[in-house]
DOZAZA-262723 format. One record per residue: z, x negated, y negated of N, C-alpha, C in turn. Coordinates in nm, 4 decimals. Layout:
BEGIN
NODE_Z_X_Y_Z_X_Y_Z_X_Y
...
***
This chain:
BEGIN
NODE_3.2062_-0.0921_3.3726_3.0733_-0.1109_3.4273_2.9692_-0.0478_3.3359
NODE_2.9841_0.0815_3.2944_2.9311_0.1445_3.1832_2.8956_0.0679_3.0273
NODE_3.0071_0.0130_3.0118_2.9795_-0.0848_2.9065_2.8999_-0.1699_2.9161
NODE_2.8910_-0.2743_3.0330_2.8516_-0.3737_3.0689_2.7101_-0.3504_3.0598
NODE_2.6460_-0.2443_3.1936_2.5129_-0.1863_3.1592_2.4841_-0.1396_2.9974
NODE_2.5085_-0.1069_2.9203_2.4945_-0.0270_2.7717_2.4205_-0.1549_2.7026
NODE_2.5546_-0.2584_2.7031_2.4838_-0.3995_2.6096_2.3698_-0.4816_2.7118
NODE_2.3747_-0.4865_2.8253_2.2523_-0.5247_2.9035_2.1333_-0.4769_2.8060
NODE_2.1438_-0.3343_2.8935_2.0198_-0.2834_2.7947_1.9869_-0.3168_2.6453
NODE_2.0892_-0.2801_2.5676_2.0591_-0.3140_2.4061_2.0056_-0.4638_2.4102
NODE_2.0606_-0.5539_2.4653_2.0111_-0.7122_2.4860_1.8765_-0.7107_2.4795
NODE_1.8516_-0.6541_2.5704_1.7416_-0.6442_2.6672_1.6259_-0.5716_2.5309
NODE_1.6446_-0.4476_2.5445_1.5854_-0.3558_2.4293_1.5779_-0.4342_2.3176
NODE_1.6759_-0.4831_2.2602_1.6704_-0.4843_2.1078_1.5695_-0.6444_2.0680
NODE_1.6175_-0.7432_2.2024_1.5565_-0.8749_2.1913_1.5286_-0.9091_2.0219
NODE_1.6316_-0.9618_1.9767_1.6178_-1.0144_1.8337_1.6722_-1.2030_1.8574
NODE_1.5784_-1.2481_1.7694_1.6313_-1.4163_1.7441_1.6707_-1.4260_1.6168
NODE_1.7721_-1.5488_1.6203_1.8236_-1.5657_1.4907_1.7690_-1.6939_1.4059
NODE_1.6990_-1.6522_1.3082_1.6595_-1.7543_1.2306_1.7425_-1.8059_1.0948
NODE_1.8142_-1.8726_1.0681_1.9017_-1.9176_0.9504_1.9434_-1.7610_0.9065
NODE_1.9769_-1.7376_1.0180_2.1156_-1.6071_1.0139_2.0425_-1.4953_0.9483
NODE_1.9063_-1.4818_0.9769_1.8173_-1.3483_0.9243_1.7855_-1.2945_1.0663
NODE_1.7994_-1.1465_1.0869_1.7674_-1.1311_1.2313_1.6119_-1.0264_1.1973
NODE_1.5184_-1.0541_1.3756_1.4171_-1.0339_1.3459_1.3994_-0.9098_1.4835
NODE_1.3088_-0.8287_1.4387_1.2710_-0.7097_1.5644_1.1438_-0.8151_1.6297
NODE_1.1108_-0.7523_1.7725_1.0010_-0.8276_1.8448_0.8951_-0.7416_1.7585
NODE_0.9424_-0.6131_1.7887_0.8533_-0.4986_1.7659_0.9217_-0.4058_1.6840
NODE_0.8619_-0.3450_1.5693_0.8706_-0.1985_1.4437_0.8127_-0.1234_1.4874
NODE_0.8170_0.0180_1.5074_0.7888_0.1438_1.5343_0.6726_0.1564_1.4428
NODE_0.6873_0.1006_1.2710_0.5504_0.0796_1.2130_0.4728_0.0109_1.2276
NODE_0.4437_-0.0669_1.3135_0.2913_-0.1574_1.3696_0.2714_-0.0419_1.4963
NODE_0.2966_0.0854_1.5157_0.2486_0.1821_1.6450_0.2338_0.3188_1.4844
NODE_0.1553_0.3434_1.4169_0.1472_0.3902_1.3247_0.1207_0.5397_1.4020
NODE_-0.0284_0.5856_1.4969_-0.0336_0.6745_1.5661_0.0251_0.6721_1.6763
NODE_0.1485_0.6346_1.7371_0.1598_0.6669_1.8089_0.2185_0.8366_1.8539
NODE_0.2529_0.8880_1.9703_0.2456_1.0604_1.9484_0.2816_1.0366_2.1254
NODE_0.3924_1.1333_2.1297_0.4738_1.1210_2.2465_0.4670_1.2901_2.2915
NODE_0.4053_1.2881_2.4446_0.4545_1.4104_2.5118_0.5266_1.4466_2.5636
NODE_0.6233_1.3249_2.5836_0.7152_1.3303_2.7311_0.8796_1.3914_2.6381
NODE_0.9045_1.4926_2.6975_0.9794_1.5728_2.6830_1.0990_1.5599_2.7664
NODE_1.2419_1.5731_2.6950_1.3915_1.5504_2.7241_1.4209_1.7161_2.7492
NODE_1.3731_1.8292_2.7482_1.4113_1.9280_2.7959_1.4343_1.9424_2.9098
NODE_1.5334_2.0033_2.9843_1.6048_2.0103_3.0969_1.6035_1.8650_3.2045
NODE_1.6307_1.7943_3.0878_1.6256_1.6354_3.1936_1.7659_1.6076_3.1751
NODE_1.8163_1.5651_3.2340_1.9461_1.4681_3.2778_1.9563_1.3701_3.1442
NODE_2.0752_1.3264_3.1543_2.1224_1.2571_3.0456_2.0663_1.1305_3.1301
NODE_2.0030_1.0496_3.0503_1.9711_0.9142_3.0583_1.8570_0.8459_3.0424
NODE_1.7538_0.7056_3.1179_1.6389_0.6949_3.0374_1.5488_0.7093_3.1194
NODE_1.3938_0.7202_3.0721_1.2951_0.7623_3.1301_1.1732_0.6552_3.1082
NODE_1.1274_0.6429_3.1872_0.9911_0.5335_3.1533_0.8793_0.6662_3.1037
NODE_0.7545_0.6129_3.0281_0.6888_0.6986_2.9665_0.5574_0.6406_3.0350
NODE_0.5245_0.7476_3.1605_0.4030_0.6823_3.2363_0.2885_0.7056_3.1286
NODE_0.2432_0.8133_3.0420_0.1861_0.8189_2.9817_0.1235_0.6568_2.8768
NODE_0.2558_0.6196_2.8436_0.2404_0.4948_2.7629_0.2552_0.3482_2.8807
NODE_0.2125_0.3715_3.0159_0.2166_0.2717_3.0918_0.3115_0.1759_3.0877
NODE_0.4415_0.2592_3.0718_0.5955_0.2092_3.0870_0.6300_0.1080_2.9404
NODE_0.5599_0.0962_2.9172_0.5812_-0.0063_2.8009_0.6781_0.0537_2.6808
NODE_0.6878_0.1878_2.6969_0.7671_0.2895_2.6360_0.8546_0.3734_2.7024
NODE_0.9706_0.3630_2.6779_1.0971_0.4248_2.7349_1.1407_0.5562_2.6405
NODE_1.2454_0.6512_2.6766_1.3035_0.7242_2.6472_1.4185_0.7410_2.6546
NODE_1.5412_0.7568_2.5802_1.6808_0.8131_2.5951_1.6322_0.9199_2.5785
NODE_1.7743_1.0161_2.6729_1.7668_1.1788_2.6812_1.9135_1.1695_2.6780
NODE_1.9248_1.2653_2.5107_2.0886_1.3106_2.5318_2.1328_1.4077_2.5968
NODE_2.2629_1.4320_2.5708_2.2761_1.5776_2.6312_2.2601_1.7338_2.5778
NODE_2.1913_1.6293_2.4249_2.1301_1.7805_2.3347_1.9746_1.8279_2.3960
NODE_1.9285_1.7331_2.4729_1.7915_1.7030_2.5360_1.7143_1.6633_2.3931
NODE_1.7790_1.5782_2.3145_1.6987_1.4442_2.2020_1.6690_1.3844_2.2699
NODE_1.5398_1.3203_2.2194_1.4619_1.2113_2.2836_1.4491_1.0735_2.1583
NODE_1.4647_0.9731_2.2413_1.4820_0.8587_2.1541_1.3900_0.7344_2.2226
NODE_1.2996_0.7297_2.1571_1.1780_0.6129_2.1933_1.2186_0.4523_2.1883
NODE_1.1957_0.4090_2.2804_1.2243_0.2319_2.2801_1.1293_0.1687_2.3101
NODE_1.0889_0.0495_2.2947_0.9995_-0.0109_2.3655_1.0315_-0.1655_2.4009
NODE_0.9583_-0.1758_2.5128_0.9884_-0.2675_2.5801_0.9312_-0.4114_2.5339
NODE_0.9410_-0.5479_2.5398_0.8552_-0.6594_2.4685_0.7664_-0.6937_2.5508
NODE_0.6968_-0.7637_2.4969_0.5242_-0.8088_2.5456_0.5645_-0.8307_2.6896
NODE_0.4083_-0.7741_2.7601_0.3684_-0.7885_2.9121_0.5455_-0.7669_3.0004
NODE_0.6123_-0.6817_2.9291_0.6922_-0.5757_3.0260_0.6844_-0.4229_3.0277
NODE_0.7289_-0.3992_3.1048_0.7394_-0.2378_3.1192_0.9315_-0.1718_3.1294
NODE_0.8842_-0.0352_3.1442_1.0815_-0.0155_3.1841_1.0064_0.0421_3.3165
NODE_1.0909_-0.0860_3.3750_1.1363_-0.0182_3.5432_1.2324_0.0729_3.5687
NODE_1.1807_0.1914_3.6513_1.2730_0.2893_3.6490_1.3667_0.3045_3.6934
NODE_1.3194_0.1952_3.8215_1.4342_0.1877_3.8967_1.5181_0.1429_3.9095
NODE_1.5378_0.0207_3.8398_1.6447_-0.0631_3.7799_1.6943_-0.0275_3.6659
NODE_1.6239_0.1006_3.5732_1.6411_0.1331_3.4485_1.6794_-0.0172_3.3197
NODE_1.5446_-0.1113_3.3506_1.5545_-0.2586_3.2994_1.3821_-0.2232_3.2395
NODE_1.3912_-0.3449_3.0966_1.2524_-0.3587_3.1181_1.2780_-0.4966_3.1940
NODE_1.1228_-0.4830_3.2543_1.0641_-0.5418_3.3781_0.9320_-0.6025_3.3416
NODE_0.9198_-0.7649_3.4016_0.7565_-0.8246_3.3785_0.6426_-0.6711_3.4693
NODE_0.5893_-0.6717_3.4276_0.4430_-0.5360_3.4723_0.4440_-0.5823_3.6379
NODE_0.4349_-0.7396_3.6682_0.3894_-0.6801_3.7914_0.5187_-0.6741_3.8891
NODE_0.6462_-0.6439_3.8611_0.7204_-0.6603_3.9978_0.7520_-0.4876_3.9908
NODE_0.6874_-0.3929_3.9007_0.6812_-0.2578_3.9411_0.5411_-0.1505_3.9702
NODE_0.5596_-0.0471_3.9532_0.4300_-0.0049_3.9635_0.4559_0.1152_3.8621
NODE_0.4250_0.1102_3.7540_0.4587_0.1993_3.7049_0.4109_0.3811_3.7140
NODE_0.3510_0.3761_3.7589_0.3016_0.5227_3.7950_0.4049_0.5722_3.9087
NODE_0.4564_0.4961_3.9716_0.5837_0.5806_4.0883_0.6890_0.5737_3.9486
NODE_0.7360_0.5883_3.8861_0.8331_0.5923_3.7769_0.9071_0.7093_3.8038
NODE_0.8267_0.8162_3.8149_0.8676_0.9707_3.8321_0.9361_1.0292_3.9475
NODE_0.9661_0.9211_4.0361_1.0203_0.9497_4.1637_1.1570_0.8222_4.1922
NODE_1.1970_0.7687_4.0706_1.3250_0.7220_4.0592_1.4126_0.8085_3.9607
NODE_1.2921_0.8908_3.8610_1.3881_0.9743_3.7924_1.6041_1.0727_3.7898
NODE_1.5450_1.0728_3.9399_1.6687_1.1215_3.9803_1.7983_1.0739_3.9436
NODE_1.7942_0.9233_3.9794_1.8871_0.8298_3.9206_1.9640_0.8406_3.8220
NODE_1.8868_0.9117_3.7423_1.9624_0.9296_3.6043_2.0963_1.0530_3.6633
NODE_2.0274_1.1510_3.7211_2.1277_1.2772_3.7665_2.2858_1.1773_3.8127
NODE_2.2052_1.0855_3.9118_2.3528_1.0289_3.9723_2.4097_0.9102_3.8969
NODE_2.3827_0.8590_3.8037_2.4508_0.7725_3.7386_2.5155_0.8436_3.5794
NODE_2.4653_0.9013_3.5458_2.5260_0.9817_3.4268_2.6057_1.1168_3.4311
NODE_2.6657_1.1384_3.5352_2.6553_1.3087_3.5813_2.8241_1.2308_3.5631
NODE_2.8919_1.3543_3.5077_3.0100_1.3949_3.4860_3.1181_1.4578_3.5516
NODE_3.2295_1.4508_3.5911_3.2671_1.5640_3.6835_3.3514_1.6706_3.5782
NODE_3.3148_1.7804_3.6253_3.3987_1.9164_3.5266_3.5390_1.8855_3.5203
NODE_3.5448_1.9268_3.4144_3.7241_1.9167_3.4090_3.8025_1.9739_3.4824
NODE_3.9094_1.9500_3.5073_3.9664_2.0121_3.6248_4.0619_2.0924_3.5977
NODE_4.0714_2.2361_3.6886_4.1617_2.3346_3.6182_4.3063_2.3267_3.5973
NODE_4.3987_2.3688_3.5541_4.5051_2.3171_3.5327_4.6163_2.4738_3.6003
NODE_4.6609_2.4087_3.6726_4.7262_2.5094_3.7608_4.8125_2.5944_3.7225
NODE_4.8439_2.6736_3.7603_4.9420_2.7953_3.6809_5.0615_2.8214_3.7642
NODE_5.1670_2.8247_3.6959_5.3391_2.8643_3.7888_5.3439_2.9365_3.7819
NODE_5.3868_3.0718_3.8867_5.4534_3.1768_3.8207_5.5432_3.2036_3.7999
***
């Protein structure tokens, strides 16, 4: 299921067409020349974040080093948080973004390893 969601997203994210077998970005990080990010992966949960600041149109991965890794979404979408999808603008609202956050806790959360019992 993990997998399945991973390439969704990249699909989704990466949106490239193939032209006589040359592949193309929608969008380069260099046509956003100033762009300048506040939103911070410190003590956040492993997973992604919509960037209300950038009116969702900009996402975040958060590892478990708390790295932050910028994506963006293609024309007239946003990342819905709650589906953790980008999304056409109007079937979300992006300013509630911050109150699906949680999601990430319960879909990425790990269980501790388990102790290994002792004979005597």
């Amino acid at each position: 299921m993990r997998q399945l969601v991973a390439l969704l997203l990249i699909a989704v994210v990466a949106y490239v067409y193939t032209d006589n077998t040359v592949l193309h970005r929608s969008k380069r990080w260099e046509e956003f020349p100033n762009v300048t990010f506040t939103f911070d992966c410190s003590n956040r949960a492993i997973g992604f974040y919509a960037d209300v600041e950038h009116h969702c149109h900009i996402f975040h991965m958060c590892d478990e080093e708390g790295r932050r890794i910028p994506y963006i979404c293609a024309n007239n979408t946003g990342f819905n948080q709650e589906y953790r999808v980008c999304d056409w603008n109007y079937n979300f609202d992006c300013e509630d973004s911050d109150k699906w956050y949680y999601l990430n806790d319960l879909t990425y959360v790990t269980d501790p390893p388990k102790e290994k019992s002792r004979r005597n």
